[in-house]
N, C-alpha and C positions, 0 to 999 in steps of 0.2 A: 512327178510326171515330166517333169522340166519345159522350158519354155524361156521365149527371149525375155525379158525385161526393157520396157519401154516405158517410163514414165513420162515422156510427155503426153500417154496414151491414156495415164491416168482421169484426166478431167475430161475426156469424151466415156470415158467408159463409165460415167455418174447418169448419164442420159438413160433414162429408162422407155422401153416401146410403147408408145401411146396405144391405150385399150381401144380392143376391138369390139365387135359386136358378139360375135362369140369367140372367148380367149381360147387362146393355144394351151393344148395338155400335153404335156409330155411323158417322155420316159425316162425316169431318174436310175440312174446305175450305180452301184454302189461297188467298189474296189475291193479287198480282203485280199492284199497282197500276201500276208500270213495269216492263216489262220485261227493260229496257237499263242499267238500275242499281243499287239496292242489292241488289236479292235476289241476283243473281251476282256478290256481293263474296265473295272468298273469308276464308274466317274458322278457323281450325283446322284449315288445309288443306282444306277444301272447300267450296264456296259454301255459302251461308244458307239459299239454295232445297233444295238436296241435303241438305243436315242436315236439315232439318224434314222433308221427307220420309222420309229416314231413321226419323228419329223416330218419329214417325206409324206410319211399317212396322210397327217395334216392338212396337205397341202390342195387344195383344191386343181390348181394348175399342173398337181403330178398325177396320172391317168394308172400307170405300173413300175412296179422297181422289180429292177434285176440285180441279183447279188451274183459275181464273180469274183469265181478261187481257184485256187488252187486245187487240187482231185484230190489231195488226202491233205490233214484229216476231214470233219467233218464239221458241220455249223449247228450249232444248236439254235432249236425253232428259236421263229420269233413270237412277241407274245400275242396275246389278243387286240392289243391296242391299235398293232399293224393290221389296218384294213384294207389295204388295195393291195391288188391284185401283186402278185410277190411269185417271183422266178430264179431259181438256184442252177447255176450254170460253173460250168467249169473251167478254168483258162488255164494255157501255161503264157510263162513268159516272165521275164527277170527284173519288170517296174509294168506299174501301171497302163501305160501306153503300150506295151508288147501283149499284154491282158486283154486290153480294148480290142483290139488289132487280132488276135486268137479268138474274140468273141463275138467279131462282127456278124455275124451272120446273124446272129440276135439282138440287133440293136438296129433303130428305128433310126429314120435319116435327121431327126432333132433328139438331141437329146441332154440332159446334165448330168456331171459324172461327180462322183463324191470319194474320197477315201473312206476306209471304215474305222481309221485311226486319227479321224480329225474331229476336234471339238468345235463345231462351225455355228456360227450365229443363224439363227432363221431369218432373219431379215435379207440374210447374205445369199442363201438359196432361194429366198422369191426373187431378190432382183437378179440371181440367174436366167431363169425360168422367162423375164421380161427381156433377155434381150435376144437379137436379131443375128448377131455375128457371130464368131467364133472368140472366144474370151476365156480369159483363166484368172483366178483371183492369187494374189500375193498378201500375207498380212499389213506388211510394211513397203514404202516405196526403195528399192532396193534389194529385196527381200529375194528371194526365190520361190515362183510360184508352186503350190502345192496343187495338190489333186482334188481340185473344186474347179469345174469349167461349166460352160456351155459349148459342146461342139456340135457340128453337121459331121453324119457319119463320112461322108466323102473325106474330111482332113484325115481321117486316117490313114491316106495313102500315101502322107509322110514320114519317112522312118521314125522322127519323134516328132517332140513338140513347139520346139525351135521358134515353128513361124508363128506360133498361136498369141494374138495380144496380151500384156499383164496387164490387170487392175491394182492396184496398194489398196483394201479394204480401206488404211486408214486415212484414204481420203474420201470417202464416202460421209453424208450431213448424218451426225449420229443423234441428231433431236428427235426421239419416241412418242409419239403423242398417249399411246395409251400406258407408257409409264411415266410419263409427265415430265419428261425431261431427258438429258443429255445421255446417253447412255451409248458409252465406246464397243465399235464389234471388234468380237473375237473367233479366230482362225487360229489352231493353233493345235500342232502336233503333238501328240501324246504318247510318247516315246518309255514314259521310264516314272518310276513314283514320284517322285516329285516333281514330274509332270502335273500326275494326276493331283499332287496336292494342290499346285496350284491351280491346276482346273475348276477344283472348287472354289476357291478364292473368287475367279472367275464367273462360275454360274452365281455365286451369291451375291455378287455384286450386278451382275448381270435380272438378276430377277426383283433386284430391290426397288420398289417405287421410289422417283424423285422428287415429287412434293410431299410432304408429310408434314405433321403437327412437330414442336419442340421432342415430346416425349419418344414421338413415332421415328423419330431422326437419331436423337443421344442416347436414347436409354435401352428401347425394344430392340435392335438389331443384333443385339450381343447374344441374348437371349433365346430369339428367334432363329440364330441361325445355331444356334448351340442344338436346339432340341430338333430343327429340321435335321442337321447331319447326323442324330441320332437315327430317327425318324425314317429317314428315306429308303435305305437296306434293307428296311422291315417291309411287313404286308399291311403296317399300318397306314390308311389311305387317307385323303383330304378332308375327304365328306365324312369321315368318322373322325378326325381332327375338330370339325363345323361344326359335327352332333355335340360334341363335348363342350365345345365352346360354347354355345347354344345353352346348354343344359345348364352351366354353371352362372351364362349371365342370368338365368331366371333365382339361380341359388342366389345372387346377389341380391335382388330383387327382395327377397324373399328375408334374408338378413336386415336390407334396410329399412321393411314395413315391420320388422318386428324389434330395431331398437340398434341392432348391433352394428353399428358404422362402421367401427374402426375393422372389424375381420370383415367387413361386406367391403370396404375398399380397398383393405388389402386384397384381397380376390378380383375385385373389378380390375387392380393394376394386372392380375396373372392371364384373366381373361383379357383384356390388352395385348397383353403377349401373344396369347393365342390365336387371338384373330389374327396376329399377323402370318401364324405359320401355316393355316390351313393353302390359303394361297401360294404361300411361297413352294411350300410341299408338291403342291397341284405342278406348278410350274417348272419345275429342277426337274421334277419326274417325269413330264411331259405327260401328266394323266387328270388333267382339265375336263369338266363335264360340266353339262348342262346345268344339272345342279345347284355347283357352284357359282353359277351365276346370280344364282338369286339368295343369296346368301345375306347379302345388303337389306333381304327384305326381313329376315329371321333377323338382324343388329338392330333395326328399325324397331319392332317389336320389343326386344328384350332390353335396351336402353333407354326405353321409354318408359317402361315398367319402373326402371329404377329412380327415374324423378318421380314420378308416381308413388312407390311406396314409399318413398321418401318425405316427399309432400304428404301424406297423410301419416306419417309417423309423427313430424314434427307440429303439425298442426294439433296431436290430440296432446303434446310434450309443451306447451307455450310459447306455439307458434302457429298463432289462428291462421294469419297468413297462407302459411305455407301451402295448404291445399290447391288453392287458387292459383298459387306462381306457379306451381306443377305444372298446373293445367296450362298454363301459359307458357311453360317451356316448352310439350308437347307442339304446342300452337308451333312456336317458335321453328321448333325444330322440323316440324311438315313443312311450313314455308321453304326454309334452307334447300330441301330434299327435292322441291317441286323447282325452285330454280335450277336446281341442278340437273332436272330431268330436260326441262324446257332447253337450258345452254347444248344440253346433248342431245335431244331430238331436232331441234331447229335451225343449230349453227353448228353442230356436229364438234362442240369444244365445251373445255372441262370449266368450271370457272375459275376451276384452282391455277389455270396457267392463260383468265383471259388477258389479265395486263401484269407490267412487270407487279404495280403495287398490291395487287390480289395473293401474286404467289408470292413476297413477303407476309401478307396479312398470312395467310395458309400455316403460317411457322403457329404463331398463338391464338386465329379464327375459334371462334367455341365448337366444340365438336367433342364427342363421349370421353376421348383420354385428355382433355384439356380439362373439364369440367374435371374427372377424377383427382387430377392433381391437384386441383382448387378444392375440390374435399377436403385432400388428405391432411392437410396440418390443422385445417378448422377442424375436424372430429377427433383429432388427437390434440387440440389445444383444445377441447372444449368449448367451442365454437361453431355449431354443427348448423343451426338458421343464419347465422350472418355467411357463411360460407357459401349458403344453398341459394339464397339470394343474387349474391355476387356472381353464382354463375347463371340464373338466370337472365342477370340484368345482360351476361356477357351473351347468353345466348342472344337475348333481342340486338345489341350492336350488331353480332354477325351476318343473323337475318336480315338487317337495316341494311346493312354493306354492301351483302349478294343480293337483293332484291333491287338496291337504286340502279346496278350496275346491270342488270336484266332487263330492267325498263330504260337505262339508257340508252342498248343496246337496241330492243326492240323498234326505238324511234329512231334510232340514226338513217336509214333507207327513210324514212318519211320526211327528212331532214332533207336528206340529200336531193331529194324528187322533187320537193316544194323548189329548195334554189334553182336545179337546173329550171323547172316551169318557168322561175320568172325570167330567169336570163335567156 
């Protein structure tokens, strides 16, 4: 769309507009300067056009999307996942800005404009949507800005983009709280296949959680994203990814109260994997549901099973014990689960990133794929009760760790109130 480049502009343009009482909805436009090329590149299993739409749905603060094109050829629907309200208009004009400018009459005096050939981070369009001026984002500082703004329709009464401010995305704070960590935005044209290859690259890096266990870091991501970029092109969906997983932790379950360890944890490692895909699936596609939220509560259940019949497999095999530490890991493991809930409902934070020494612990914290690979070598060395022990004992460390650190927490305001009283 072009536009000046001003990076001292960059660190005012991180300011985001402090919320109102009731927030601003806008109207999201979406560009399809061609419409026989990139924007129906498929990219993460779905075209570029359909994502941003996507998107856009999403967005609470977006009210309607307008799609302009070109008058031939034609757009194919979008799907059901796009719910608001959605308008196909026609423009001429020989970039983006001459499009907007051909289309005014249909566009609202706020609005944010999108190409339909850009791979754009959703973080990057909420903080559109938040701000107050007229702005355009650049990936890089230097860069040339692309077809992602916030404008008032009034600036279209300059022949182009000249005077509109640039942002560099990459100076925006890229710390994610709900993927737990550092995660760089990406803007970024999609021109040509090896674009799109690297796009991928991109969303799967993009969609990966930042804290995770040893296993869930080195070993599951090769795997996970192997079978997502299978996965994704298909009608194969998240939630039928989750039934599967589901179905097979209880197969494990099921192997370990009846003797057979060494294929019950080989399997527990594959369901490992699996849980990790159904999310990432959900996410690259942009077809996240309700559902899947509660997902956590079906893992709960089915891993719990597996100390369970585990514990009474080994307890009737000459290991009186072990019924009892089951039950104890179970324990164990509700505690873990209940502070987890409390750090999220009451401080609105994970505890996996409350202090730096937490998200180290986080690497080897007990938790179901930790425990599985403290299995693994005890049921293939023949060692299946000293193994089973060892993780429970680890489980109690962990719940000792997150629970001190929940009540330390909980008392520091009573800490602080007491001193100021005396002073």
């Amino acid at each position: 769309m072009g536009g000046a480049r001003d990076p001292s502009a960059d660190a005012d343009g991180l300011k985001i507009a402090p919320p109102s009482i009731e927030p601003a909805r806008f109207q999201a436009v979406v560009v399809c300067p061609d419409t026989t090329g990139n924007s129906l590149r498929e990219v993460g299993g779905i075209t570029l056009l359909e994502r941003l739409l996507r998107q856009l749905s999403e967005m609470a603060t977006v009210e309607s999307i307008l799609v302009i094109k070109p008058p031939q050829p034609s757009l194919p629907p979008p799907s059901t996942r796009v719910r608001k309200e959605l308008a196909l208009r026609d423009a001429a004009g020989n970039n983006a800005w001459e499009m907007l400018r051909d289309a005014r009459p249909h566009l609202r005096d706020r609005f944010i404009v999108v190409a339909a050939d850009l791979l754009i981070d959703q973080r990057l369009l909420a903080w559109l949507t938040a701000q107050t001026a007229d702005v355009m984002l650049s990936p890089r500082i230097g860069d040339e800005p692309e077809t992602a703004a916030f404008l008032h329709a009034k600036s279209l009464d300059a022949p182009d983009a000249a005077h509109i401010k640039v942002v560099a995305a990459n100076t925006m704070p890229t710390y994610w709280e709900s993927m737990h960590g550092e995660v760089p935005f990406h803007l970024r044209r999609i021109a040509s296949e090896r674009d799109a290859e690297e796009a991928w690259a991109i969303l799967l890096d993009y969609i990966q959680r930042r804290t995770q266990e040893l296993p869930a870091r080195y070993f599951d991501p090769y795997f996970e994203n192997l079978i997502v970029r299978r996965l994704a092109p298909t009608a194969v969906t998240a939630n039928q990814v989750t039934l599967v997983t589901t179905v097979l932790g209880f197969v494990v379950a099921a192997l370990y109260f009846a003797g057979h360890l060494r294929i019950g944890v080989l399997l527990a490692i594959f369901v490992e994997v699996l849980d990790g895909v159904d999310g990432k699936l959900a996410r690259i596609t942009r077809t996240t549901s309700k559902a899947g939220e509660y997902e956590h509560i079906l893992d709960f259940f089915y891993e719990n099973s597996w100390w369970l019949a585990l514990g009474y497999f080994l307890s009737t095999h000459g290991a009186p014990s072990a019924w009892i530490a089951a039950w104890v890991m179970v324990a164990f493991d509700l505690t873990d689960n209940i502070v987890y809930s409390i750090a999220d409902v009451r401080w609105g934070r994970s505890v996996d990133n409350a202090t730096p020494l937490l998200t180290q612990f986080r690497l080897i914290a007990g938790r179901r794929n930790i425990y599985t690979w403290i299995f693994l070598p005890g049921f293939f060395l023949g060692a299946p009760a000293f193994t089973f022990y060892l993780a429970v004992a680890w489980a109690g460390v962990t719940a000792a760790i997150h629970a001190a650190w929940c009540v330390a927490e909980a008392l520091r305001p009573t800490r602080m109130q007491t001193a100021s009283s005396k002073d």
